[in-house]
C-alpha positions in Angstrom: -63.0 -4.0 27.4 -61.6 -5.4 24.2 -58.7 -3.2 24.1 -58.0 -3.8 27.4 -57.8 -7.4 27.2 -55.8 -6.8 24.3 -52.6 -4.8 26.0 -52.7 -7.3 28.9 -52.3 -10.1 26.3 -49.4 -8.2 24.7 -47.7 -7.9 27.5 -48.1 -11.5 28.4 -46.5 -12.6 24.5 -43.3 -10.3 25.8 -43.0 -12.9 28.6 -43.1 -15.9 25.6 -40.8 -13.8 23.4 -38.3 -13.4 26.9 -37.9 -17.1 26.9 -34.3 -18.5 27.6 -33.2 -21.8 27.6 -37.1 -23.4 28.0 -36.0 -27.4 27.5 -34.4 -27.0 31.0 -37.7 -25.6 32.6 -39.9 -27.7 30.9 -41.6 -31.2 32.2 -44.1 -34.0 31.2 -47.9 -33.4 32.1 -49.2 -36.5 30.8 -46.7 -37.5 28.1 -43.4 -36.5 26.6 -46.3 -35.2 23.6 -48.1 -33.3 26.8 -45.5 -30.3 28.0 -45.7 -27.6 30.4 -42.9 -24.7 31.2 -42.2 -22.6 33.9 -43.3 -19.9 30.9 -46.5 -21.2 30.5 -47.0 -21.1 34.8 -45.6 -17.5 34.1 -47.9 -16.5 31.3 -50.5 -17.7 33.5 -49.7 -16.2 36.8 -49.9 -12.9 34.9 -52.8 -13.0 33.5 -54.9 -14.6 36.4 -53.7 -11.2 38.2 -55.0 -9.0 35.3 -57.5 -10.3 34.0 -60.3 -11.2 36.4 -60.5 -7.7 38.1 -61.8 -6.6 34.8 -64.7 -8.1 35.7 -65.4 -8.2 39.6 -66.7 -11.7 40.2 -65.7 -13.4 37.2 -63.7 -16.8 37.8 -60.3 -17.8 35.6 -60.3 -20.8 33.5 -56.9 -21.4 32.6 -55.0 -24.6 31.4 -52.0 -25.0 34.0 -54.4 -24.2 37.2 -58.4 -23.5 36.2 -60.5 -22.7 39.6 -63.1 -25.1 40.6 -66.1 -23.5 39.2 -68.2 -23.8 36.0 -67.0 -21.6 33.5 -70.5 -21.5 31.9 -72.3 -19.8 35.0 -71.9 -16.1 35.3 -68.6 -13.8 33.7 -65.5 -16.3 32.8 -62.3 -15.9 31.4 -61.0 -19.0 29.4 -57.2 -18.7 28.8 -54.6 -20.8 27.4 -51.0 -18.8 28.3 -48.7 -20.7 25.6 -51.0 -22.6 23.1 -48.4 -24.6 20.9 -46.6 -25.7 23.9 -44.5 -28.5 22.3 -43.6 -25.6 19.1 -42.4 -23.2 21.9 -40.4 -25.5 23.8 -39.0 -26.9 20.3 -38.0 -23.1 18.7 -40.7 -23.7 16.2 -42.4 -20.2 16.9 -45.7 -20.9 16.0 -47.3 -20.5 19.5 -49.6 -18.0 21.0 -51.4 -16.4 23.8 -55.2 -17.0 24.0 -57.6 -15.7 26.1 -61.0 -15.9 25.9 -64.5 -13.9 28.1 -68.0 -15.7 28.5 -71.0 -14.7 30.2 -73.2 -17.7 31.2 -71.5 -20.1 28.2 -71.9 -17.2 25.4 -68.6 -16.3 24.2 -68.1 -12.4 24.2 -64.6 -11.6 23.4 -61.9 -13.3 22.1 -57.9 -12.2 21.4 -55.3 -14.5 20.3 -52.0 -13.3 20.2 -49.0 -14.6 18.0 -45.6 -12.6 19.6 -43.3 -14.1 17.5 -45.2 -12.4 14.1 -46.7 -9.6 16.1 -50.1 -10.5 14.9 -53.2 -9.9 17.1 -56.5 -11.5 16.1 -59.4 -10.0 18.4 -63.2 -10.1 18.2 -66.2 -9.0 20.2 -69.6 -10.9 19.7 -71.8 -8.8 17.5 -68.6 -6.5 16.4 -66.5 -8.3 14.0 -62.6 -9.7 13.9 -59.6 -7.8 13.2 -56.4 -8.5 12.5 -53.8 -5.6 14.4 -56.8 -3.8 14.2 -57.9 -4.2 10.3 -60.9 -6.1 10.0 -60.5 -9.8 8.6 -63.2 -12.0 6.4 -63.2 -15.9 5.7 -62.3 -17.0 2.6 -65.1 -17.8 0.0 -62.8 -20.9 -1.3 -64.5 -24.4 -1.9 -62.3 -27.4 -0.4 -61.8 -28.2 -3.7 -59.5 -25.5 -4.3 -58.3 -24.9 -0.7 -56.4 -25.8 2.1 -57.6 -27.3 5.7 -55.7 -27.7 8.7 -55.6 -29.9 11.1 -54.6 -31.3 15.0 -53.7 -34.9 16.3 -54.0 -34.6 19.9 -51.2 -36.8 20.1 -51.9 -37.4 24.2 -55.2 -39.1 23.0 -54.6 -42.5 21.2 -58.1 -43.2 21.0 -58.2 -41.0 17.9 -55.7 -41.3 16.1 -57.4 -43.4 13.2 -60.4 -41.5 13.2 -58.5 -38.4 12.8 -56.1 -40.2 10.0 -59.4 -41.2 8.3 -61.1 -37.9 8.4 -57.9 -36.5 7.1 -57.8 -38.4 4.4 -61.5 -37.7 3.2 -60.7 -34.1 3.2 -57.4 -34.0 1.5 -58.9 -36.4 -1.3 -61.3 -33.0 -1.8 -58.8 -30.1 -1.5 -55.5 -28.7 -2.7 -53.4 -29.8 0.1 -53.6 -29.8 4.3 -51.5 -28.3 7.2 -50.7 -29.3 10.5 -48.7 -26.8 12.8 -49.5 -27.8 16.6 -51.3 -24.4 17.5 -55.3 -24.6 17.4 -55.9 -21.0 18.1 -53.6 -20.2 15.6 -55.4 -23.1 13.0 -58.7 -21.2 13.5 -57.5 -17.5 13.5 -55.9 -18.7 10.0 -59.2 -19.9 8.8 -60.8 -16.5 10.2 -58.6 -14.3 7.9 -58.6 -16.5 5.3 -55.5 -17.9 5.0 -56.9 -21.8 5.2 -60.5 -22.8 4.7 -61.2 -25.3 7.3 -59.6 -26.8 10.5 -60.5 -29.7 12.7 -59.5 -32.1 15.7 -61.2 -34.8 17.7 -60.6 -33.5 21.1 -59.5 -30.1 22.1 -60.1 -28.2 25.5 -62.1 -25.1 25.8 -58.6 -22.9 26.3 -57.9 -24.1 22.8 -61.1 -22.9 21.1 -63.0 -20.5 22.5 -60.8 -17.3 21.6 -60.2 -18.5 18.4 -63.8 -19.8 17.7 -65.4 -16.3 18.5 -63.2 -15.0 16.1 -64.0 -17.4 12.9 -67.9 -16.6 13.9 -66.6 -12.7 13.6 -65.1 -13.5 10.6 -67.9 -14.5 8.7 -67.3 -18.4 9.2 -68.9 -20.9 11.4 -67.3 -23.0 14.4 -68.9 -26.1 15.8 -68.3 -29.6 16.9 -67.2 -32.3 14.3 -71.0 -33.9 15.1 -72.7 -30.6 14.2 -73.6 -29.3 18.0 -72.1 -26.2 19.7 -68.5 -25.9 21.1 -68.6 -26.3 24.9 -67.0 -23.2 27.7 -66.3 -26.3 30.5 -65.4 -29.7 28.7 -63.4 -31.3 25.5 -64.9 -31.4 23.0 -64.3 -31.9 18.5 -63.8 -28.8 16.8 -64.7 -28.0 13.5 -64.2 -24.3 11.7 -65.0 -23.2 8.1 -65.9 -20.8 5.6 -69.8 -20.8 4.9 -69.0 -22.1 1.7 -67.2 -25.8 3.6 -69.6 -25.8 6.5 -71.8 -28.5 5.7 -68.9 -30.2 3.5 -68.8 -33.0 6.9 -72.4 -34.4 6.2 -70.7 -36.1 2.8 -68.1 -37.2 5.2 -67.1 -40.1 7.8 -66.9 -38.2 10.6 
């Protein structure tokens, strides 16, 4: 299953890496900070096709057009077909395909997909994360002498200074932060070690789930900012570590 999830996900980044003059097939969702593109409806299309007959019965839970069911009852894929929207649309190339299977809320596979480096992060639950097929460990860094990343959610005001203040705390403890617009991406780089933590206020499960299967994989742990599990069917905080920065948020404002 896992390799097959991973060629149909490679074929869906050579429909990113096609992509020709994207600000003229690109509109607003929400917010000039809140994009779609006739890619991401593409990347979308083709993967709704592919995917669910894998599993006979299971529903699609995508971000440009999820089905009306509960993605935490029964087999479920969770997909998001360009995370990084507002990178792709920009030339930033830091963008990648995400797809995600559940069965009844437990998260059983998980591949992200970066095109534009040709890097594939995949994990099954119970069989470890890879990197283009080579496994991949967290880090065993203390803050103190790593880096976190981090989101904004810039579509949800209501956060912002929360998310400034948080960021602050943590940077005050570490070496230095990112932030590059890609949450799958932010958590697949804390899964092979590249960062040692990542968080945002409010992410959807698209976002996450993939990615968070992955950091568990890893060796790390993945949760909600408050402690509590991450969620198949609603937003929710995210917050992924190392073991040796999981509990660093109890010292925190959170």
């Amino acid at each position: 299953m896992l390799e097959t999830i991973i060629d149909i996900v490679r074929q869906a980044g050579e429909i990113v890496l096609s992509a020709r003059d994207i600000g003229s097939q690109t509109r607003e969702k929400t917010s000039a900070a809140d994009l779609v593109t006739e890619y991401d409806l593409a990347v979308e299309q083709f993967l709704k096709e592919k995917l669910p007959p894998l599993v006979p019965g299971s529903i699609f839970f995508g971000e440009e057009e999820a089905e009306n069911a509960d993605p935490s009852r029964g087999w479920a894929f969770i997909v998001d077909p360009i995370d990084g929207t507002t990178n792709f649309v920009r030339g930033l190339q830091q963008s990648a395909v995400s797809v995600a299977l559940a069965k009844d809320g437990a998260l059983e596979y998980g591949v992200v997909y970066d095109p534009y480096k040709n890097e594939m992060f995949s994990a099954r639950r119970g069989g470890g994360a890879f990197l283009n097929g080579a496994p991949i460990h967290v880090s065993d860094r203390p803050l103190d002498q790593g880096i976190f990343a981090m989101g904004t959610a810039l579509y949800r005001p209501e956060y912002f200074q929360r998310t400034m203040r948080l960021t602050e705390q943590l940077f005050r403890r570490s070496c230095d932060f990112r932030r590059m617009g890609a949450a799958a991406l932010d958590l697949c780089g804390v899964a092979c070690g590249r960062t040692d933590a990542f968080f945002e206020y409010s992410l959807s499960p698209w976002d996450y789930a993939a990615g968070s299967l992955i950091v568990i994989e890893a060796g790390g742990a993945a949760s909600t900012l408050e402690g509590g599990p991450l969620s198949v069917s609603r937003r929710c905080s995210c917050w992924a570590s190392n073991r040796v920065n999981r509990d660093i948020l109890k010292e925190l404002e959170v």
